[in-house]
N, C-alpha and C positions, 0 to 999 in steps of 0.2 A: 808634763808634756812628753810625747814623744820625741826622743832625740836617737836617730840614725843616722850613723857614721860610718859611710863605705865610701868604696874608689868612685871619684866623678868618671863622668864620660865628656864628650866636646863636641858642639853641633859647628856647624860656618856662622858668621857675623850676624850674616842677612836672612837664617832661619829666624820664622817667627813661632817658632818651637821654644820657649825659652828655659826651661828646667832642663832639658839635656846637656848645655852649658854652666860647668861649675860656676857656684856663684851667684847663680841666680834668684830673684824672688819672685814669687809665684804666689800670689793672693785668690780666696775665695771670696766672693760676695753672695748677698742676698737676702731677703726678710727671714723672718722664722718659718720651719717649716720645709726649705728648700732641702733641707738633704747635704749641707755642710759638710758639719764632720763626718759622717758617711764617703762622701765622695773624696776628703783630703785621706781620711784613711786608706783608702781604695788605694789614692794614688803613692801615698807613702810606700805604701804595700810590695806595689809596682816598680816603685825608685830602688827599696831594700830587693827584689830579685836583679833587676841591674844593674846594682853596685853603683847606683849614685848617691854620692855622699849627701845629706840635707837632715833637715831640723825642722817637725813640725810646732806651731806655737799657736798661739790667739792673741787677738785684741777685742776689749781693754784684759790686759794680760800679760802672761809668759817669763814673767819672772817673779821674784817673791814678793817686792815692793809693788810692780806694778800689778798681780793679782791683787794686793792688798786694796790698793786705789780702784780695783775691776770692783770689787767688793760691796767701795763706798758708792759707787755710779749707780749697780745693778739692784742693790737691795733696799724695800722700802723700806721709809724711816718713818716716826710720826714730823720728823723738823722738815720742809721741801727741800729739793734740791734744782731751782729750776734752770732754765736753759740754758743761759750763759756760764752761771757754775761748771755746769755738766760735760760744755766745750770744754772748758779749760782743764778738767779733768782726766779728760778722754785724749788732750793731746799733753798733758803732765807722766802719763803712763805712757805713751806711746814714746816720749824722749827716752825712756827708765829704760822701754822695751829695744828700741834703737841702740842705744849706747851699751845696754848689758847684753843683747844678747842677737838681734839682728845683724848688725855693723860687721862684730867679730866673724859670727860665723861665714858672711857673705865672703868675707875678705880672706878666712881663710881657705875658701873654695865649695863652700858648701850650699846645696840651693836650699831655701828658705822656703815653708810651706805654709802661710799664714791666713789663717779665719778670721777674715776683714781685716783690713786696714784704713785707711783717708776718704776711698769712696763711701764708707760706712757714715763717720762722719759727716759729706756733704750730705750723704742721703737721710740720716737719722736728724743729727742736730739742724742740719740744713733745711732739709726741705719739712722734713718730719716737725720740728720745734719752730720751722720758721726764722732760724737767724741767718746775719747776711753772709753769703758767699763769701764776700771780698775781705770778712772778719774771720773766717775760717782760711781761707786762701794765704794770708798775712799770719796766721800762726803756723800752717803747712810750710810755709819758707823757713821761718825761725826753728822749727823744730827739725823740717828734714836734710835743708838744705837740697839740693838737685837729687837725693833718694827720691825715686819712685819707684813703684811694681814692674818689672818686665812683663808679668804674665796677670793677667787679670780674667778669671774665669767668674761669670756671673752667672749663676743658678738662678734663672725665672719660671714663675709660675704666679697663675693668677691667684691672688690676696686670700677668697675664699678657699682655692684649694690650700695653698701654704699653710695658713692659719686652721683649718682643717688639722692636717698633717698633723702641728706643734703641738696640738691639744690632745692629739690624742696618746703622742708620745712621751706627752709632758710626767715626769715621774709625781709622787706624792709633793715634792716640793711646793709651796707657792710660789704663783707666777712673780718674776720679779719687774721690775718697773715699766720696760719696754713692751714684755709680755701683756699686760694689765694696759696697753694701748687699744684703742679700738680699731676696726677696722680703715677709716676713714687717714687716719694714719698712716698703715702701711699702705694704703693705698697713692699716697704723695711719698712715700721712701722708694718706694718699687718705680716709679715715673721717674724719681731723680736717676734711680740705678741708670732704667733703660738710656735716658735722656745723656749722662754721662758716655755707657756705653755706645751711642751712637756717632758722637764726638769724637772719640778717638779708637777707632775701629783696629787700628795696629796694635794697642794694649787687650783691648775687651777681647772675650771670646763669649757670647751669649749663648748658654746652653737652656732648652727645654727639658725641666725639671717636671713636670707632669709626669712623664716617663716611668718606666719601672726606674730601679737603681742601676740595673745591669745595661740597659738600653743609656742612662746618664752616664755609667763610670766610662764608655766605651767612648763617646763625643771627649771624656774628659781628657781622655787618656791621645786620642788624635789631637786637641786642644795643646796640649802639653808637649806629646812625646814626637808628633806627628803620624803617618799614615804608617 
């Protein structure tokens, strides 16, 4: 993972600009396809010309153990692995990722640049597999304790273009578990995203990913940095 370390800078309380304030965590969402890494890149990019210190990472991810558990979620096996397994999985790395490498760095002042986190979750396991909210909810407490995202950037775009996009950037690999969904799928992950982001409009910033990438870095980068 990329890990850059410069001087933060400091916004007021009440911007909701939230990466310009050391310390902060800043999440991206969205199905396959959106332009993720692309646009955390971009903005890392961004952070390292202005000397804001931060750490970009992933989920399920971001450190050695929890890569190794991203590993067991993502890759098919012939044994299943299915949906409630999969929760527990998914928020067993995220503790690993929290406590080794999240936590510190927020704490030591640094903003946090992370590909997906909890909305992933409601949206994949949730809405996607079908299990219940209030079962996901009740391990999001155990696990985070009052951690949440300051900054939540959601990359949307409609299913068939996204799923478009994946395929055809997809390298020789096989597609791994999520990948190998059909459409109908990300079609209830993308509704939970929006559906979320509608809910709490001070966290969300809902970006149109259709876009070129330079037309999306530039929403990302007001999203973030401000105007």
């Amino acid at each position: 993972m990329t890990d850059a370390l410069m001087t933060g800078a400091t916004a007021g309380a009440d911007s909701p600009t939230a990466a310009t304030i050391p310390g902060r965590f800043v999440t991206f969402e969205g199905i396959e396809g959106v332009g993720k890494s692309t646009q955390i890149g971009a903005l890392s990019e961004e952070f390292a010309a202005r000397g804001i210190a931060h750490v970009v990472t992933r989920e399920p991810g971001g450190t050695p153990l929890a890569e190794t558990i991203r590993d067991v979620v993502l890759q098919p096996r012939e044994e299943p692995l299915s949906a409630l397994p999969e929760l527990l999985l998914m928020f067993a790395a995220r503790a690993v990722h929290l406590g080794n490498l999240i936590e510190p760095h927020l704490h030591a002042g640094r903003a946090v640049l992370c590909d997906r986190f909890t909305d992933a979750t409601y949206a994949y396991q949730g809405a996607g597999r079908g299990l219940d909210e209030a079962v996901i909810a009740t391990l999001e407490t155990l696990v985070q304790g009052a951690r949440r995202p300051d900054l939540t950037i959601l990359l949307d775009a409609p299913v068939a273009v996204a799923l478009g996009r994946a395929v055809s950037r997809r390298s020789a690999a096989a597609p791994d578990r999520f990948e190998r969904e059909r459409a109908d799928f990300f079609e209830r992950v993308r509704t939970a995203y929006l559906r979320r982001a509608a809910a709490e409009p001070r966290r969300f910033r809902v970006v149109d990913a259709t876009r070129s990438a330079t037309e999306v870095r530039l929403d990302v980068l007001a999203a973030v940095l401000g105007p």
